[in-house]
SEVEX-620554 format. One record per residue (C-alpha): residue number from 0; x, y, z; residue in three letters. Coordinates in steps of 0.02 Angstrom, whole numbers, plus 50000, padded with zeros to 5 digits. Example, Ala and Ser with C-alpha at 12.3 -4.5 7.8 and 13.67 -1.06 7.14 Angstrom:
REM SEVEX-620554
    n      x      y      z  res
    0  50615  49775  50390  ALA
    1  50684  49947  50357  SER
REM end
This chain:
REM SEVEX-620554
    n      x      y      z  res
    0  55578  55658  56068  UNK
    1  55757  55691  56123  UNK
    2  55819  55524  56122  UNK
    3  55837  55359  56013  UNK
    4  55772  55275  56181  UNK
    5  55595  55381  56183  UNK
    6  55572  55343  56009  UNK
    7  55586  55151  56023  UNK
    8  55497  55159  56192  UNK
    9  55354  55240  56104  UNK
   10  55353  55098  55967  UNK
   11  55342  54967  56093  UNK
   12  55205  54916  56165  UNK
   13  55127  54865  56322  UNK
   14  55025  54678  56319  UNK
   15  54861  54664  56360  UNK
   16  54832  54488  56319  UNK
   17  54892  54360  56194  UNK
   18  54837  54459  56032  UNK
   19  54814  54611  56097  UNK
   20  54945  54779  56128  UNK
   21  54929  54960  56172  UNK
   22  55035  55097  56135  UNK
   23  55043  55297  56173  UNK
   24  55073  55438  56051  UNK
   25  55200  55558  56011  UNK
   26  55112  55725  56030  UNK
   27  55111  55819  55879  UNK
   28  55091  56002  55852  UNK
   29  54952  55984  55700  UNK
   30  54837  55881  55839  UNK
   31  54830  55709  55768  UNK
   32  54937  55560  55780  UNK
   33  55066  55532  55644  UNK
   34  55028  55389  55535  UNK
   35  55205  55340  55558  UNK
   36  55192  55302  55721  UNK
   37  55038  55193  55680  UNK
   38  55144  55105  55553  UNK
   39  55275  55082  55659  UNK
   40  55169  55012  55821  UNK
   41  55062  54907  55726  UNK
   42  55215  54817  55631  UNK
   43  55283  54798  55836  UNK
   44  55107  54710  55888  UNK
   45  55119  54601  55724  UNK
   46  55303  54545  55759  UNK
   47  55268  54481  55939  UNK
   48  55155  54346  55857  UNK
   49  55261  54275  55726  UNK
   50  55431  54149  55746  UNK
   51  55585  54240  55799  UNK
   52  55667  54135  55629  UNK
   53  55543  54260  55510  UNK
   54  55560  54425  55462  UNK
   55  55438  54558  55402  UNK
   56  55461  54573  55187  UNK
   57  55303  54691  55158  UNK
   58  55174  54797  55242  UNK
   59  55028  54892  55190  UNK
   60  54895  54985  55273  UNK
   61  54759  55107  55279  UNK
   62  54725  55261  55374  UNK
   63  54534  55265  55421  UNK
   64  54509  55414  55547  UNK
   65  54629  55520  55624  UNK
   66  54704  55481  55793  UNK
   67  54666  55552  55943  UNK
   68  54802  55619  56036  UNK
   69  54724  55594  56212  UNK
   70  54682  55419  56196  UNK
   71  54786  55272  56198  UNK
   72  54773  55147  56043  UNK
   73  54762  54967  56055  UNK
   74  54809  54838  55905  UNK
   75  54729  54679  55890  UNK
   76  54815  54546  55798  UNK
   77  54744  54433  55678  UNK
   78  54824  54258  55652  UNK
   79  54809  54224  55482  UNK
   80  54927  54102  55425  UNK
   81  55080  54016  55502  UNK
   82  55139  53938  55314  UNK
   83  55294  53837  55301  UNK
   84  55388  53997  55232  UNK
   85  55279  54134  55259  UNK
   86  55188  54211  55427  UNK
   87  55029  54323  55367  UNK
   88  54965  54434  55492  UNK
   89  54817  54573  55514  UNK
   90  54825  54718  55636  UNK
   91  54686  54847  55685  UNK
   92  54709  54984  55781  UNK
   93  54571  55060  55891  UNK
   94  54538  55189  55990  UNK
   95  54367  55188  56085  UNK
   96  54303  55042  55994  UNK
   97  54321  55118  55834  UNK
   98  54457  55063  55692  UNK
   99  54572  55209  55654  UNK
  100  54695  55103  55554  UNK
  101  54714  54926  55463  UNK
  102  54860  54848  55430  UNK
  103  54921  54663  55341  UNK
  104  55090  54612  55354  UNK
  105  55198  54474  55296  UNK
  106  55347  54379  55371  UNK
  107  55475  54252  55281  UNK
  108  55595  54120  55329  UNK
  109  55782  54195  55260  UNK
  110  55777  54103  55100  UNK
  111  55927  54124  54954  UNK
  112  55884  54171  54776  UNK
  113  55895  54261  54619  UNK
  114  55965  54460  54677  UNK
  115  55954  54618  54582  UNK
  116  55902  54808  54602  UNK
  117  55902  54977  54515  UNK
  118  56052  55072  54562  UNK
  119  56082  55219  54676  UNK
  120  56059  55402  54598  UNK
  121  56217  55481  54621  UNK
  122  56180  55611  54727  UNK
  123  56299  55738  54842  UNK
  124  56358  55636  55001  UNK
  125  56273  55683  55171  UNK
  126  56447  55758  55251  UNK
  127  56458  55888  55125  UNK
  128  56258  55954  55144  UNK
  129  56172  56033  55290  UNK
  130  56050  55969  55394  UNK
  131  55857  56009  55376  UNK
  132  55854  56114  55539  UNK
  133  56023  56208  55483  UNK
  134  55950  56260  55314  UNK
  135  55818  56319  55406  UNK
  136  55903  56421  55526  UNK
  137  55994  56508  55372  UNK
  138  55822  56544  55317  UNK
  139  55712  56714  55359  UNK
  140  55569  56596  55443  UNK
  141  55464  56656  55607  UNK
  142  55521  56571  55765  UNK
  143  55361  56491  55789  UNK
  144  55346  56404  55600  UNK
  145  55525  56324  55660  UNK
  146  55496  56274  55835  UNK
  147  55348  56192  55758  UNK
  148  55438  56106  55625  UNK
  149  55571  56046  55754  UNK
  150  55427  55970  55852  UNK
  151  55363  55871  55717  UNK
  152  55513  55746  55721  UNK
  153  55623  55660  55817  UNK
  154  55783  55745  55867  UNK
  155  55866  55584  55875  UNK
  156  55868  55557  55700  UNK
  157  55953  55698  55571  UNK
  158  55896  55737  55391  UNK
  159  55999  55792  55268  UNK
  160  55914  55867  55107  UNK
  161  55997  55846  54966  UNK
  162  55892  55997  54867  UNK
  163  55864  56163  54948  UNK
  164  55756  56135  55103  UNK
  165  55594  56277  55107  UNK
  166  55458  56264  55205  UNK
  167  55355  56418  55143  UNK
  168  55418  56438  54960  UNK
  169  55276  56475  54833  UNK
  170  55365  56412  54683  UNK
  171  55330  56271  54599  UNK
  172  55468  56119  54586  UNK
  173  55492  55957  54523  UNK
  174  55396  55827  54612  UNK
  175  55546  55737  54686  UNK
  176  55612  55721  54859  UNK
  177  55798  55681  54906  UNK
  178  55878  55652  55088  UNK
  179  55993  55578  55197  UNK
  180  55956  55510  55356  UNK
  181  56015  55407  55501  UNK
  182  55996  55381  55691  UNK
  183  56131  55510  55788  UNK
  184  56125  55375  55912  UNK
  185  56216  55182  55884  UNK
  186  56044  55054  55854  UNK
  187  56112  54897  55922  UNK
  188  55959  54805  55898  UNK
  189  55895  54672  55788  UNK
  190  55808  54668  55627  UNK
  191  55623  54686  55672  UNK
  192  55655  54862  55793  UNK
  193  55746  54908  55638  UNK
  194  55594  54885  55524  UNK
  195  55520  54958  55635  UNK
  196  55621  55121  55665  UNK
  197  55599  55146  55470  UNK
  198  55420  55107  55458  UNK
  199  55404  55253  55579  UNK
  200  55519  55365  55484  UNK
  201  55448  55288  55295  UNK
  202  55290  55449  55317  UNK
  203  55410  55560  55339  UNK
  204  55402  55697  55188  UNK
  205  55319  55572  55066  UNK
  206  55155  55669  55052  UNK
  207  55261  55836  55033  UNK
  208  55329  55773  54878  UNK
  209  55170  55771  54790  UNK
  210  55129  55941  54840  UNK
  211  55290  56022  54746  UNK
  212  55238  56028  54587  UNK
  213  55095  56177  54675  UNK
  214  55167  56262  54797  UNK
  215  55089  56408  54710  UNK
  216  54908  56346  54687  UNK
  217  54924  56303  54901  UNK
  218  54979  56431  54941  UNK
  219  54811  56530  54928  UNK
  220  54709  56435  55053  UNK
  221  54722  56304  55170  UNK
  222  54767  56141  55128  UNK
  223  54711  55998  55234  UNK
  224  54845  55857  55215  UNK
  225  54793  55657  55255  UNK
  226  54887  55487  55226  UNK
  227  54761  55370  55145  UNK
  228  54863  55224  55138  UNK
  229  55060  55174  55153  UNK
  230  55144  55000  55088  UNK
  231  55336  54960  55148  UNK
  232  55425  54821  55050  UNK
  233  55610  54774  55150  UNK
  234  55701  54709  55014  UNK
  235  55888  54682  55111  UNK
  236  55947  54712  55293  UNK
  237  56024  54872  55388  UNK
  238  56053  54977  55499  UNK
  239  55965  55129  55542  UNK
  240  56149  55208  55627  UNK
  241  56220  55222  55450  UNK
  242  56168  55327  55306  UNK
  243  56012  55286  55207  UNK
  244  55969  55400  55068  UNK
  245  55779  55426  55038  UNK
  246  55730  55460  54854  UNK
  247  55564  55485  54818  UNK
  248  55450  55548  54676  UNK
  249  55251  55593  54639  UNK
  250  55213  55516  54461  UNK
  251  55023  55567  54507  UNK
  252  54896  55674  54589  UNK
  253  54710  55705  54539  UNK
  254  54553  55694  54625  UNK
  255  54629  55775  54777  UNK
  256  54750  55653  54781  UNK
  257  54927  55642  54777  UNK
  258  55030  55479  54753  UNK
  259  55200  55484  54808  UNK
  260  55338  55314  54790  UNK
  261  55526  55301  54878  UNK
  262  55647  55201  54877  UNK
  263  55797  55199  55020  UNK
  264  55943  55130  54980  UNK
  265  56100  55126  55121  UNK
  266  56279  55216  55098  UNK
  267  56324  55065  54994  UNK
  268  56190  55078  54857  UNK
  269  56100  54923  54923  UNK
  270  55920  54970  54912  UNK
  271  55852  54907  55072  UNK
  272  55660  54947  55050  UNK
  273  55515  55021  54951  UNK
  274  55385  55152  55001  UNK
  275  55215  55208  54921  UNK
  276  55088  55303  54973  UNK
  277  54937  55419  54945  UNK
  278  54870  55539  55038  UNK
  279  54726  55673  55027  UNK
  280  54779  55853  54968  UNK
  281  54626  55948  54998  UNK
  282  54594  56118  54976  UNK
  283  54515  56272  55043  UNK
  284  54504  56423  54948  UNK
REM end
C-alpha cells in the first residue's frame, strides 16, 4: 500500500445489511491476512453501530484460524448493550461460514475525571534516527529478504527504530521494542478512523519483541509465528500525522508462547493507548 488513502480504503468496509460488513485484504507476502487488519476492520464494522457522541475506550480479540487471502471476510455485529454511558459491542469475522476472529469492543460518552499516567521514557527524538527501511539498506541483507520486508507494511506510514534495526541477527537482546511512527500523509479525519488506523498498526512488531531474548535458539529451525489474541485500551485522543512513540516489552514466554505489552504515547508524552498481546512462537528443529 502506497498511499494513506489505500490503507483507510482497505479498513472500510462495504454494507451488506444492517449488522453486517465485508472487507478485502492487504496481500501479504507470508500468505495469510495480518491480524492487524482484522483488528482494524472489525473495530470499523463495530463503530457503524454505535452513537456518533461515543467513542471506542477498549478492544480485545482473538485470532481463531488464519485468514485466507483469496476470500473476502465479512463481520457480523452483535448489539449488546446501548447503556446510558457505555455502547458494548461483539464482532465475528468469517470467511466461508467459519469464524476466523472474535472481537468485543466498548464505546463511552466523553466523560471528565480523575487523570494520570506513567511518563514517557526518554528516548532519542525521531529526526535524529533513521528509518526502518534506511537501516536496512545500510545493512548486507539479500534483495529479496528486503523487498519482502517492504511489502509487509504500508509505505504510507514510516518507522523509526530507536535501537539498531536487524532482521537476521542471531544474538540474543533484551526483550524490548522502541519506535517512532506516524502517517507521511496529513489524517484529517475523526477519532474513530484514527482508532482505527492504530488498531491496524497496534500488531505491528509486538510479537517480535518476545522473540529477542532467542534470536539464537530460532535461528536453527523454522519458527512458525501466530497472534493468539490482541487487547487495545485508548486512553486520550490523537493524531496519527504526528509522532507516536511505541514502547513495548515481553515480561513472558513459555509454553510456546510469547506475551508481549506496549504502550504509545504522542510527541508530547501523553500516553494515548495500551497494547497486549500473545502470540504462538513455535518451533521446528
Amino acid at each position: 500500500m502506497k498511499t494513506l488513502k489505500e490503507l483507510v480504503d482497505l479498513i472500510s468496509l462495504k454494507k451488506i445489511d444492517e449488522n453486517r460488513f465485508e472487507g478485502e485484504n492487504f496481500q501479504t507476502p507470508w500468505g495469510r491476512v495480518f491480524g492487524g487488519q482484522v483488528l482494524a476492520q472489525s473495530l470499523h464494522a463495530a463503530y457503524q453501530t454505535v452513537p456518533k457522541d461515543r467513542f471506542a475506550h477498549s478492544m480485545h480479540g482473538y485470532f481463531i484460524l488464519g485468514g485466507n487471502l483469496d476470500l473476502p471476510i465479512t463481520y457480523e455485529v452483535d448489539i449488546i448493550r446501548d447503556g446510558k454511558n457505555f455502547t458494548t459491542r461483539r464482532v465475528v469475522a468469517f470467511q466461508e461460514g467459519r469464524a476466523i476472529f472474535n472481537m468485543s469492543a466498548s464505546f463511552q460518552l466523553i466523560q471528565p475525571g480523575v487523570d494520570h499516567q506513567n511518563g514517557m521514557p526518554n528516548y532519542i527524538p525521531p529526526e535524529k534516527l533513521l528509518s526502518d527501511l534506511e537501516q536496512l539498506e545500510a545493512q548486507n541483507i539479500s534483495p529479496k529478504v528486503y523487498e519482502m520486508f517492504k511489502k509487509i507494511k504500508p509505505e504510507a506510514i514510516e518507522f523509526r527504530p530507536v535501537e539498531q534495526f536487524d532482521l537476521l541477527s542471531e544474538v540474543n537482546a533484551p526483550a524490548e521494542s522502541n519506535f517512532w511512527l506516524k502517517s507521511n500523509e496529513a489524517t484529517p479525519f475523526e477519532m474513530p478512523m484514527q482508532h482505527q488506523l492504530l488498531a491496524y498498526i497496534s500488531d505491528y512488531g509486538l510479537l517480535r519483541t518476545a522473540t529477542l531474548p532467542h534470536r539464537k535458539e530460532l535461528s536453527k529451525g523454522t519458527t512458525f509465528f501466530a497472534s493468539l489474541d490482541h487487547a487495545l485500551w485508548f486512553h486520550r485522543d490523537f493524531s496519527f500525522d504526528q509522532w507516536l512513540l511505541y514502547s513495548a516489552d515481553s515480561p513472558s514466554a513459555s509454553n510456546s508462547r510469547g506475551f508481549s505489552r506496549g504502550s504509545i504515547f504522542d510527541r508530547n508524552g501523553l500516553l494515548i493507548a495500551s497494547v497486549a498481546q500473545e502470540g504462538l512462537i513455535k518451533q521446528k528443529l
